[in-house]
C-alpha positions in Angstrom: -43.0 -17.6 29.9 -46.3 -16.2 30.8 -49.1 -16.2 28.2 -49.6 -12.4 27.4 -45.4 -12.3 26.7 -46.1 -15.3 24.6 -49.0 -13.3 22.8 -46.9 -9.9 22.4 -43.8 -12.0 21.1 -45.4 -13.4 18.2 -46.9 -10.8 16.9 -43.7 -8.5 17.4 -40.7 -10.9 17.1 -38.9 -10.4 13.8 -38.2 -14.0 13.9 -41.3 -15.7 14.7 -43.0 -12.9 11.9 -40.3 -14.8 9.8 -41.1 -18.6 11.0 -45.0 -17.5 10.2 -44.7 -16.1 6.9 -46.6 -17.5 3.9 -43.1 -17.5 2.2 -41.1 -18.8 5.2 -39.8 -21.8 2.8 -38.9 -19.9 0.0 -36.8 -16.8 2.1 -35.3 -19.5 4.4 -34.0 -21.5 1.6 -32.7 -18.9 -0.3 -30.5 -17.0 3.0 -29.3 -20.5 4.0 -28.5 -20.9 0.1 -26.3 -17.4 -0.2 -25.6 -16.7 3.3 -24.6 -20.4 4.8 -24.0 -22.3 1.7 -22.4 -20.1 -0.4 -20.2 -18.3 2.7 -21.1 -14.7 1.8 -21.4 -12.4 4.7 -22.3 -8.6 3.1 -23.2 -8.7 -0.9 -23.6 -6.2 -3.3 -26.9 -4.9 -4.5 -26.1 -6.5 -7.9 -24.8 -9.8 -6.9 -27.8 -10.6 -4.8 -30.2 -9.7 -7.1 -28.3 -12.0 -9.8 -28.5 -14.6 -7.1 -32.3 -14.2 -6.2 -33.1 -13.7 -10.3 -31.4 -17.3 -10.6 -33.3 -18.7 -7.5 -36.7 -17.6 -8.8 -35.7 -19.3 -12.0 -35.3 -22.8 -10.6 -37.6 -22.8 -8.1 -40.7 -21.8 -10.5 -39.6 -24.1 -13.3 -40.2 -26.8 -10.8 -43.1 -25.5 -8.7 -45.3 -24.1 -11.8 -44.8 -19.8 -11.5 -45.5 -20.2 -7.5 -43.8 -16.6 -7.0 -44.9 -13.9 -9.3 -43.1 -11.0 -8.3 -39.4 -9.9 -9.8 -36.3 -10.7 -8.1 -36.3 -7.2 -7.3 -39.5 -6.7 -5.8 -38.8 -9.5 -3.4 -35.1 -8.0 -2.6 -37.3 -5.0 -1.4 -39.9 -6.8 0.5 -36.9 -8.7 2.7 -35.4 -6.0 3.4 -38.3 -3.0 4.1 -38.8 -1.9 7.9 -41.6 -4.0 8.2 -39.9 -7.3 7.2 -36.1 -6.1 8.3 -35.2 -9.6 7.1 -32.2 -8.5 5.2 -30.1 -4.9 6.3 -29.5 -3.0 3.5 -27.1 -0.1 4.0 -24.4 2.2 2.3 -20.9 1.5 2.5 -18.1 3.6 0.9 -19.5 2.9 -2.8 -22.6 4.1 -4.1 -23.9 0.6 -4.5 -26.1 -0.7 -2.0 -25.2 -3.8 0.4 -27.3 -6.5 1.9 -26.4 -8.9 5.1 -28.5 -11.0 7.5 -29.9 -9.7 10.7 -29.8 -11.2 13.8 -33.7 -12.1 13.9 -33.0 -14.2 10.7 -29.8 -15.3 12.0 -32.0 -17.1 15.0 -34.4 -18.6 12.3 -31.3 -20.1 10.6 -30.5 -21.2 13.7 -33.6 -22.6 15.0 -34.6 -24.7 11.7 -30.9 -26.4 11.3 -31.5 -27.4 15.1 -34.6 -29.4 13.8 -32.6 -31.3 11.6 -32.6 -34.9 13.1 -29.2 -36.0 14.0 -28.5 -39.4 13.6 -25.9 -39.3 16.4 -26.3 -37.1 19.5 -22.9 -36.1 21.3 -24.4 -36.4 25.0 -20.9 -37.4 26.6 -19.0 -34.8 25.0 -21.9 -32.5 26.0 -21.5 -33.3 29.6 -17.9 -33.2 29.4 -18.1 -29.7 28.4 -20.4 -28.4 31.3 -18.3 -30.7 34.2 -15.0 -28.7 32.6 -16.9 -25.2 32.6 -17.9 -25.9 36.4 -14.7 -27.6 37.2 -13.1 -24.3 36.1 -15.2 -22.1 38.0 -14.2 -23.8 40.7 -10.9 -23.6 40.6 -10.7 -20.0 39.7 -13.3 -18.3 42.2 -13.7 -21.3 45.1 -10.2 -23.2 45.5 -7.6 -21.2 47.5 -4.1 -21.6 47.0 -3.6 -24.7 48.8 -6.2 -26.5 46.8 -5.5 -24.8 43.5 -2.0 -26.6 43.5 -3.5 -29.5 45.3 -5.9 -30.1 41.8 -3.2 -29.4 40.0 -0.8 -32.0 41.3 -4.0 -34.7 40.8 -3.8 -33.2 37.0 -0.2 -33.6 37.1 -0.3 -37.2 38.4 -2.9 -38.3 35.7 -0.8 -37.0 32.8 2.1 -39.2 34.3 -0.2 -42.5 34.5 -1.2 -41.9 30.8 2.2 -41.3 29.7 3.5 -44.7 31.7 0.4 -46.0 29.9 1.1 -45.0 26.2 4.7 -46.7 26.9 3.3 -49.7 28.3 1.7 -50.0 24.4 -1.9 -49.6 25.8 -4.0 -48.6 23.2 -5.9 -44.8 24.6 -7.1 -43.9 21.7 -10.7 -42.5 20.5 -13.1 -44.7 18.9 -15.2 -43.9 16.2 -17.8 -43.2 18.7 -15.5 -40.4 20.5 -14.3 -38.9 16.9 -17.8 -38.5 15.8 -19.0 -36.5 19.1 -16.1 -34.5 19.2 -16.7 -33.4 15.2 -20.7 -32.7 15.9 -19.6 -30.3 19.1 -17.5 -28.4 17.1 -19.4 -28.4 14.1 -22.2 -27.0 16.5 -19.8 -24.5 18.2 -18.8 -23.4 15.2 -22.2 -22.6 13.5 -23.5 -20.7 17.0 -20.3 -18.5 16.8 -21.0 -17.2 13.5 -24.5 -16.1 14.3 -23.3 -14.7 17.6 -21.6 -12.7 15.7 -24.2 -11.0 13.8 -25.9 -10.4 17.5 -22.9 -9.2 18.7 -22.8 -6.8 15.9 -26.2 -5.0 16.1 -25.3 -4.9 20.1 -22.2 -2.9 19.2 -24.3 -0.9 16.9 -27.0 0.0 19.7 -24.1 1.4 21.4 -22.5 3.1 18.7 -26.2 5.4 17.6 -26.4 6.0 21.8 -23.4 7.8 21.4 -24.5 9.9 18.1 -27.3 10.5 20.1 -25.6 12.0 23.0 -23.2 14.0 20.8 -26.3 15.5 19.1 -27.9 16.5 21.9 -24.9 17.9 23.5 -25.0 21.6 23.7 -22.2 22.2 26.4 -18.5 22.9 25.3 -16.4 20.5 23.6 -14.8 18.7 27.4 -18.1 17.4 27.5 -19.5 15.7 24.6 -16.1 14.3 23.9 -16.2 12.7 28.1 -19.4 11.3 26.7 -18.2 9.9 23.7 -15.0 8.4 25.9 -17.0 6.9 28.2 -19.2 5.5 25.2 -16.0 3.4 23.7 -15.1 2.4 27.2 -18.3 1.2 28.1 -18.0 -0.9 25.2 -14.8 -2.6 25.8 -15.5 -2.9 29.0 -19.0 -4.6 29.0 -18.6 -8.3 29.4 -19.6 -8.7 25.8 -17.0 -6.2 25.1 -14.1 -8.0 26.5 -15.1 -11.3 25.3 -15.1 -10.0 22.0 -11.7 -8.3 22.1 -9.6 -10.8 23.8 -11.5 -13.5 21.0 -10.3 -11.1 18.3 -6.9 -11.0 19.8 -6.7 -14.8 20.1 -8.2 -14.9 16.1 -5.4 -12.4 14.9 -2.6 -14.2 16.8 0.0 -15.4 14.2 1.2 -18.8 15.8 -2.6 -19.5 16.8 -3.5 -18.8 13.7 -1.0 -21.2 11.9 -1.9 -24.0 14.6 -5.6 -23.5 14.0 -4.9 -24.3 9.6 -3.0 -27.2 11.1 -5.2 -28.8 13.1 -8.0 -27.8 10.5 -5.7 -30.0 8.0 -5.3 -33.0 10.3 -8.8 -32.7 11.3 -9.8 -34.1 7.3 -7.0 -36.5 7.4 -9.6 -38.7 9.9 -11.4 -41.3 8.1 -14.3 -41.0 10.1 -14.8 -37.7 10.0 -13.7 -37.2 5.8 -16.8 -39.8 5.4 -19.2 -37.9 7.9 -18.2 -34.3 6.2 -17.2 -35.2 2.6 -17.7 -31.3 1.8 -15.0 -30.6 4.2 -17.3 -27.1 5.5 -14.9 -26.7 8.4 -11.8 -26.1 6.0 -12.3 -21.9 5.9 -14.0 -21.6 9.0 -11.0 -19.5 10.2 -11.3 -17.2 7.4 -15.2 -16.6 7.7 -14.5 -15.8 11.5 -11.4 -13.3 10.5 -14.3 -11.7 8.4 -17.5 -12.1 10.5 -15.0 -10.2 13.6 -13.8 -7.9 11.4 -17.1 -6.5 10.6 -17.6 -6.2 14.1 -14.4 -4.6 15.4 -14.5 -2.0 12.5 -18.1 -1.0 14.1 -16.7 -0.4 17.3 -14.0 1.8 15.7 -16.5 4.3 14.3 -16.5 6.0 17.4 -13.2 7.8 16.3 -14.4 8.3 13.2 -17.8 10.3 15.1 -15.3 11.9 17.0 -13.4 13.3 14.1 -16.6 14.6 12.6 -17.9 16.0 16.0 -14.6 18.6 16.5 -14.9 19.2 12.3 -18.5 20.2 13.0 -17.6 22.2 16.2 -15.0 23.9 15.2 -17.0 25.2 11.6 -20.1 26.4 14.0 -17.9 28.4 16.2 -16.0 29.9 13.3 -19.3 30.8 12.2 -20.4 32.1 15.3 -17.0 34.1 15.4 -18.0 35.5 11.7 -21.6 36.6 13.0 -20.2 38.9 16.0 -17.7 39.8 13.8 -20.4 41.3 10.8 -22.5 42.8 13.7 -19.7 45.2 15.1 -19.2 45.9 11.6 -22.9 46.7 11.1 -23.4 48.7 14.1 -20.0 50.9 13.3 -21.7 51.8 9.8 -24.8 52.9 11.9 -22.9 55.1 14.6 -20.4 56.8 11.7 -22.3 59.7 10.6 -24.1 60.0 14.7 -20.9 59.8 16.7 -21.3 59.1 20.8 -19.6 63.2 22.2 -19.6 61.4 26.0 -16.2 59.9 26.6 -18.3 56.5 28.5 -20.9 55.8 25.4 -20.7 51.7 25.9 -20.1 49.1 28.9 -19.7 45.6 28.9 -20.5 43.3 31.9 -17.9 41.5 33.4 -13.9 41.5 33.4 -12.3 44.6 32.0 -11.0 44.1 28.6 -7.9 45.7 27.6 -8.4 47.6 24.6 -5.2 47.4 22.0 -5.9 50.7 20.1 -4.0 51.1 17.4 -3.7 54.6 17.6 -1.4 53.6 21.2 1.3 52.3 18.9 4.6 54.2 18.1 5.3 55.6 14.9 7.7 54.2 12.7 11.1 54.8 13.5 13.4 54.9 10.9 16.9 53.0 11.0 20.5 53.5 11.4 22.1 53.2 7.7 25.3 50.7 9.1 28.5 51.7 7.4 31.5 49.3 6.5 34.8 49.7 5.9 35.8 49.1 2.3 38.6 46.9 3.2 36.5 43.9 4.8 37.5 41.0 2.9 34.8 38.6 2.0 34.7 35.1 4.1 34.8 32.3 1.8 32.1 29.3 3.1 32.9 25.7 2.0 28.8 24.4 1.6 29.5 20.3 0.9 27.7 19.1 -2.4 28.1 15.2 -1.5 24.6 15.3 0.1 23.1 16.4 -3.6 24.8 13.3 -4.5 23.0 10.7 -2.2 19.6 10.9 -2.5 17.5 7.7 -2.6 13.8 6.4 -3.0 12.2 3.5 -1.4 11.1 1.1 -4.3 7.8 -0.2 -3.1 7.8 -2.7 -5.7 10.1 -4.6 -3.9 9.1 -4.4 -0.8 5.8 -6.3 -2.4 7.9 -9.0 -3.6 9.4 -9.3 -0.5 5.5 -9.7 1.5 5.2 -11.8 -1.4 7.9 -14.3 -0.6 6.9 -14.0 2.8 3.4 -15.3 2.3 4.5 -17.9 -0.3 5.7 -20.0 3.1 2.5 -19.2 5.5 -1.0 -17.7 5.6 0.2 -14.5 7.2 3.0 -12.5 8.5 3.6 -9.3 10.9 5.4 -6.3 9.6 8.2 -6.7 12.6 8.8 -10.3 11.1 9.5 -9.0 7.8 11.7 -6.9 9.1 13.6 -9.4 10.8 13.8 -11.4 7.6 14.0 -8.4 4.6 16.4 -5.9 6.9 15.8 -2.1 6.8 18.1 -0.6 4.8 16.7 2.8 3.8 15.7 4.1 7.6 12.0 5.1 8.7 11.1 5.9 4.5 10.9 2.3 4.7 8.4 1.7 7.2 6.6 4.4 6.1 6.5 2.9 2.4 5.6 -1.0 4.0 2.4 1.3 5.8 1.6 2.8 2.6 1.3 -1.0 0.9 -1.1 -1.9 3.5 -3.1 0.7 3.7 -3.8 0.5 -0.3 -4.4 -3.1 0.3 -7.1 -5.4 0.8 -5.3 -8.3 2.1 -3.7 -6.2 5.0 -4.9 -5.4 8.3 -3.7 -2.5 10.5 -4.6 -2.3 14.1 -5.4 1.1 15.3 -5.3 0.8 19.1 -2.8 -2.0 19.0 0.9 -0.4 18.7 4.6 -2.1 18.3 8.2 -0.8 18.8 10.4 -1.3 15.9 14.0 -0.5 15.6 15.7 1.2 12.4 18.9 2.1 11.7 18.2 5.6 9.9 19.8 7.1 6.5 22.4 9.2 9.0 23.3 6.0 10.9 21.7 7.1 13.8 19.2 3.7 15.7 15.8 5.2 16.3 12.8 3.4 17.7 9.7 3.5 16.0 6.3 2.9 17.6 3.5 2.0 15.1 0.3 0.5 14.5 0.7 -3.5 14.3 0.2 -4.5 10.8 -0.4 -8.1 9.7 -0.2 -9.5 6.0 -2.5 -11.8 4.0 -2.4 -14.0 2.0 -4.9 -13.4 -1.0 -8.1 -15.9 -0.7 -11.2 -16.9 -2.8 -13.1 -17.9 -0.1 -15.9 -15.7 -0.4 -16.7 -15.7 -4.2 
């Protein structure tokens, strides 16, 4: 940290601008207010102004008129390329949307870490970093013979606290233990979610190189589309990348997932902790993950989308081209009509010969051979079976919803292949197709794209076909975010 850095930081660093504003209190309070407080992670144009208009309201009935301008005005000053506190952007309605940016993200940050804590988890802390390097060390250091070696010492511990519990010696936390363990994962938790908004404008970066590179691409289609490939792999492949994907995969995991509301539950069953955290903020924290990642992964799939867009565009400028050479031949036949070339070689063209298909080289029509038949042929008689007519079904998608219903009335969320299991298949692959359409016209249903499963169905005919689709998971409805 040498001074001219120092110097250039502050006057450039979103979040120190932020720190240094004349209204620092009054934006600070009012993100951690919507943003933290109230759980929201993208809002409307029209919610967030109602919130700001409400805001002002309080805060100048107690502090005499301090701010001046409309909600409005303020909404545009946070969010202006100067300021960039807020993003504001389009998403598939007309309506703006606002969310935090990572700069204000790290000014959250910063000013909760100020807070004084009345108990700091040092042993916890330090427990952490000896289990991080303990790790390391077994998986890059240890070889085979010392890898089972620390694992036999592991082994031999568990056994002396197990001959322990059933000796009735108390192992227990204290209330000193409980209370470290709560602040580390309160902490964790809080870091995770603003990683995330990092994490997001990182992806982003990535996603407008490759725009970039598509736009500037000029060669044939093989190459802007290797760029664009190598684009998406870069990303999953980036160390960021592959944390982020093997954390979403843990997230989306239905047994994890069930485990993690369990031990959510038990966690507010504690007496010590219900009296530390009477607000219980910890209780939706897996839901405002689930959302916070799926913002993310749904920026890394854009990339298809750009790809989809890139052959639409190509395609329509060669057509065009094709049109163009098309209305010039036309052009310059109009011009040579009335001065025909009398040389038999009037025109060349470099390269490979082309074969010319005149079609003056065709045949002339040929007419057929009227067929004659004997007037005695007796007509064959076809039995065509009507049963099929007969048998014709539809899938009644209102009960497959009651069925994803009763499924979810039991747990927070279930797989399509486990309501399978449960509701059989009894009208073939319409079925599955009809369970697809339900999620895809759903907001409490997540399909995943790149992630595919095998499902078995016994067809209409009777015949077993195996079905490979995109994974689907189902939701239970939630209020979290109002």
């Amino acid at each position: 940290m040498k001074y001219d850095y120092l110097k250039h930081l502050k006057s450039t660093n979103q979040t120190l601008k932020l720190l240094n504003s004349d209204n620092f209190a009054f934006m600070l309070s009012f993100f951690h207010f919507v943003f933290v407080k109230k759980a929201h992670i993208v809002l409307p144009h029209s919610q967030i102004i109602q919130y700001l208009d409400d805001y002002l309201y309080d805060i100048n009935n107690s502090h005499n008129n301090l701010f001046v301008k409309t909600a409005k005005e303020y909404l545009d000053d946070f969010s202006n390329d100067k300021n960039a506190y807020l993003r504001k952007y389009h998403g598939e309605e007309d309506e703006p949307l606002y969310e935090l940016t990572p700069h204000t993200n790290k000014a959250l940050e910063f000013v909760e870490s100020l807070a004084k804590s009345e108990f700091v988890a040092s042993r916890s802390k330090f427990n952490i970093i000896f289990e991080l390097l303990e790790d390391l060390e077994f998986e890059t250091k240890l070889d085979n013979t010392g890898r089972i070696k620390k694992l036999q010492k592991q082994k031999d511990d568990i056994d002396k606290q197990i001959e322990a519990i059933e000796l009735q010696k108390d192992l227990r936390f204290d209330s000193a233990r409980i209370k470290e363990h709560y602040i580390q994962i309160d902490e964790l938790v809080r870091k995770l979610k603003y990683d995330f908004s990092e994490m997001e404008y990182n992806f982003r970066d990535l996603n407008k190189l490759a725009m970039e590179n598509i736009t500037l691409r000029d060669d044939a289609k093989s190459g802007v589309l290797d760029c664009v490939f190598e684009v998406e792999d870069g990303i999953r492949n980036s160390a960021q990348g592959k944390s982020f994907f093997a954390f979403w995969q843990l997230l989306t995991d239905v047994k994890r997932s069930e485990k993690l509301t369990k031990l959510l539950k038990n966690l507010y069953e504690i007496d010590s902790i219900k009296s530390m955290d009477k607000d219980e903020k910890l209780t939706n924290i897996k839901y405002t993950l689930l959302k916070s990642a799926d913002k993310i992964y749904k920026v890394s799939a854009k990339l298809i989308e750009q790809l989809r867009r890139f052959i639409d565009d190509r395609v329509w400028i060669e057509n065009k081209r094709v049109l163009e050479l098309c209305k010039n031949i036309e052009k310059s036949a109009i011009l040579l009509k009335d001065n025909q070339p009398t040389q038999r070689e009037f025109f060349s063209i470099k390269g490979n010969s082309l074969k010319i298909d005149s079609i003056f080289e065709k045949s002339l029509y040929t007419p057929k051979i009227p067929q004659e038949f004997e007037k005695n042929d007796k007509l064959q008689e076809i039995n065509i079976e009507m049963d099929s007519f007969y048998n014709l079904f539809f899938v009644d998608e209102e009960l497959l919803k009651k069925n994803i219903a009763q499924m979810l009335h039991s747990q927070l969320q279930c797989t399509l292949e486990e309501l399978t299991k449960k509701f059989s298949i009894s009208k073939g692959v319409s079925e599955l197709v009809s369970y697809i359409s339900i999620a895809r016209n759903s907001e409490d249903a997540i399909v995943y794209e790149n992630e595919c499963v095998k499902l078995e169905v016994v067809d209409f005919d009777g015949m077993m076909k195996v079905v490979k689709m995109p994974k689907i998971v189902f939701t239970q409805k939630t209020n979290v975010f109002n």
